[in-house]
C-alpha positions, 0 to 999 in steps of 0.5 A: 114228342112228349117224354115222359119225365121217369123214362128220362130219370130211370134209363139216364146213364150215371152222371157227374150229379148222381155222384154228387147226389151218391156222396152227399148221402153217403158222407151222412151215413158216415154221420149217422154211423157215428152218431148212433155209435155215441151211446154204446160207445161212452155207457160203459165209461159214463153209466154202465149200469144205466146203458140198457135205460139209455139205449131203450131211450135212444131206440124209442126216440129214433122211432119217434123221429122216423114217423114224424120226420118221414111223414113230413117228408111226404109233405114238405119234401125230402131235401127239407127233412134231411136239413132239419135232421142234420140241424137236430143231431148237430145242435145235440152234439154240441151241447153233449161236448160240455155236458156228457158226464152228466146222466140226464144230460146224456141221454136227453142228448143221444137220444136227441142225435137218434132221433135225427138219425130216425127222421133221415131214412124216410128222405135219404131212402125216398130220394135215392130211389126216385132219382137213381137210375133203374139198373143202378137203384139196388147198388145205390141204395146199397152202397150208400146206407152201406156208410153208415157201417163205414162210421161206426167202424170208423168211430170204434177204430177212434176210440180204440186209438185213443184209449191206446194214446191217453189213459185219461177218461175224459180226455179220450170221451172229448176227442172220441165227440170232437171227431164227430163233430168234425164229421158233422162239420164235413156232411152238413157242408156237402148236405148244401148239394141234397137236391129235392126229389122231380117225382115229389115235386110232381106229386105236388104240382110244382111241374117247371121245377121239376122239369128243370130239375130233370135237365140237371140232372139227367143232362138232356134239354127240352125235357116236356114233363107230363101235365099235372093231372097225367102225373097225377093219375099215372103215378097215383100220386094222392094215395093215402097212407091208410090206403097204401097200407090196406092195398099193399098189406102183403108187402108191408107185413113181409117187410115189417116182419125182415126188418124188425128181425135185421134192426133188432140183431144188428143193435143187439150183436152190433151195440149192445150185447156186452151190457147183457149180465153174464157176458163172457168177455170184459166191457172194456172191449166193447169198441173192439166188438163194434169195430169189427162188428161194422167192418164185417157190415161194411165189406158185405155191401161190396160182396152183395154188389153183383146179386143186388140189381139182379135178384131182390128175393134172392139177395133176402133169402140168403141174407136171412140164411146166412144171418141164422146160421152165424147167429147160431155160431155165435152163442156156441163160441160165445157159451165156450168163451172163445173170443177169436171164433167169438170175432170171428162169427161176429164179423161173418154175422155182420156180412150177412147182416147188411145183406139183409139191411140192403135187400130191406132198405130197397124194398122199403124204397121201390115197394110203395107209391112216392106220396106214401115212401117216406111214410112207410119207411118211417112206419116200417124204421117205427117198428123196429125202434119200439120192438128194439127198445123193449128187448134192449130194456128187457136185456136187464134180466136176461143172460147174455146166452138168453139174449143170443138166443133171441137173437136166433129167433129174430135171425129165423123169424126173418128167414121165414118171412124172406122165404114167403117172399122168394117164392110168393113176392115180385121180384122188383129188380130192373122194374121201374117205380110207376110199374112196382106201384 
């Protein structure tokens, strides 16, 4: 009796390799929240009045990563990208420990780390979604992503821990980079584990692979995968971006417009805010205001863990809800100088915020046919770079009340989208990614 090889991968019960696969992806997300915290975290000490330059930088090199390293992805494979990704932010990192009071130095070097971070959506989020299970795929998604809120809180509780010990500058800059690299030790020695992706090596032909790849994972022997044409025309495998981007032009211009509104705020409220002129507050808590920024974003993953795998469009709308509503509360607090309401609303904000970066980033990873997923993620992560780096620039002639104010308009302009796909969208909780595509 044939078995079709994504029945096997969908309906199989979590095992001892999803959890060795959930914890590879999850410990580089932990790196990838360090990394891009570098910037925001050292400009106030290295370059305060260059910071807007630097992050714009940062945000167009993490576009360019996300479009060249997810168009490779669909190409040689996701285990291959996120190899390559890790190697780029490493190397960049080590030279950044020597090198980081130096302007140019700096920001090559960043905007080198964002750039691998960029090129790992495409992979991280195409692998997580081809082989999790159905009923778990929102949850693994979520909660996986969810780390890279665990290290950027966990970086910013660093630095505050060593501003606290040592009044030396350059003696907290070297322990805040040391503590990264040692993170990067840790996740490129557990990245060894990344397995590749049975539904990509389908789409290539490389079927025995596959198979035995199945088998591992899923632990059931004798697995007969469908032939290579059946695959092939099953799971329209040899889409064309182009034609993926014409055929599902509604959904990607519902997840284009959430996902700008989502990246850009998070930067913004999470990062950079603080470099506006006219921010109410001193400089000197930007760490603070990213600790508690990233620990709002981490405890909102495990809030949304009910809803997730249960109601897609719902989990959106209340993400996009919620997110204006708060957003609003923040100018308000911030216009009257209260720092604790300030915190207090920054850490609601953020709860809201990675609402709406979990009901994305499943959608980008369930929405779109497996030779075009990473592409499109690269595409839609593109956008939000670029759309990223010229508000963060622009943010040197703006007030920091002006800058809240578009975070607002983000906030809103996302919950229009999210209502349009509430009530004109499918609801693609529990349904497989043959049925979605």
């Amino acid at each position: 009796m044939t078995i079709e090889y994504t029945k096997i991968l969908d309906q199989a019960s979590w095992g001892r390799e999803h959890w060795k696969f959930f914890i590879v992806v999850s410990l580089n997300y932990i790196l990838d929240g360090v990394m891009f915290s570098i910037a925001p975290l050292l400009a106030y000490l290295i370059a305060p009045t260059k910071a807007p330059l630097i992050f714009a930088l940062n945000l167009l090199s993490e576009t360019a990563g996300a479009i060249v390293l997810g168009k490779l992805a669909d190409i040689y494979g996701r285990r291959a990208m996120f190899s390559l990704s890790l190697m780029l932010e490493v190397i960049a990192l080590l030279l950044l420990v020597p090198l980081h009071s130096n302007f140019i130095a700096f920001t090559i070097l960043t905007s080198l780390m964002t750039f691998g971070v960029g090129g790992e959506f495409g992979a991280a989020y195409s692998a997580i979604a081809e082989l999790t299970p159905v009923k778990h795929r929102g949850k693994a998604l979520m909660l996986s992503t969810n780390f890279w809120n665990v290290g950027a809180a966990m970086i910013a509780g660093l630095s505050l821990i060593y501003t606290a010990i040592s009044e030396d500058i350059a003696l907290q800059i070297q322990y805040l980079l040391l503590s990264a690299l040692g993170t990067a030790v840790v996740a490129g020695l557990v990245r060894l584990a990344f397995p590749e992706s049975p539904r990509w090596l389908i789409s290539k032909g490389r079927i025995e692979e596959a198979r035995n790849l199945i088998e591992k994972i899923t632990g059931r022997k004798g697995v007969v995968v469908l032939r290579e044409k059946e695959a092939d025309d099953s799971f329209k495998h040899r889409i064309s971006l182009g034609t993926a981007l014409s055929k599902y032009r509604f959904r990607f211009l519902i997840l284009a417009t959430v996902t700008i509104s989502q990246y850009i705020t998070y930067n913004i409220t999470a990062y950079y805010l603080p470099y506006a002129p006219g921010f109410a507050f001193a400089l000197s808590i930007v760490p603070l205001l990213i600790f508690i920024a990233n620990l709002g974003a981490s405890v909102g993953a495990f809030m949304l863990l009910p809803l997730i795998d249960k109601a897609r469009r719902l989990s959106a709308l209340l993400a996009f809800l919620g997110g204006t509503v708060t957003a609003t509360l923040l100018l308000a607090f911030h216009e009257v100088a209260n720092l604790i309401a300030f915190c207090s609303a920054l850490f609601i904000n953020l709860i809201f915020s990675e609402w709406a970066w979990a009901s994305l980033s499943v959608l980008q990873s369930e929405l779109f046919p497996t030779s075009v997923r990473a592409s499109v993620v690269g595409l839609l992560t593109g956008l939000t770079g670029v759309g990223g780096a010229l508000i963060v620039y622009a943010s040197s002639f703006l007030v920091a009340e002006q800058y809240l104010a578009i975070v607002i308009g983000l906030w809103f302009m996302g919950l229009i989208a999210a209502a349009i796909w509430y009530f004109k969208g499918i609801e693609s909780a529990q349904r497989t990614l043959e049925e979605l595509a």
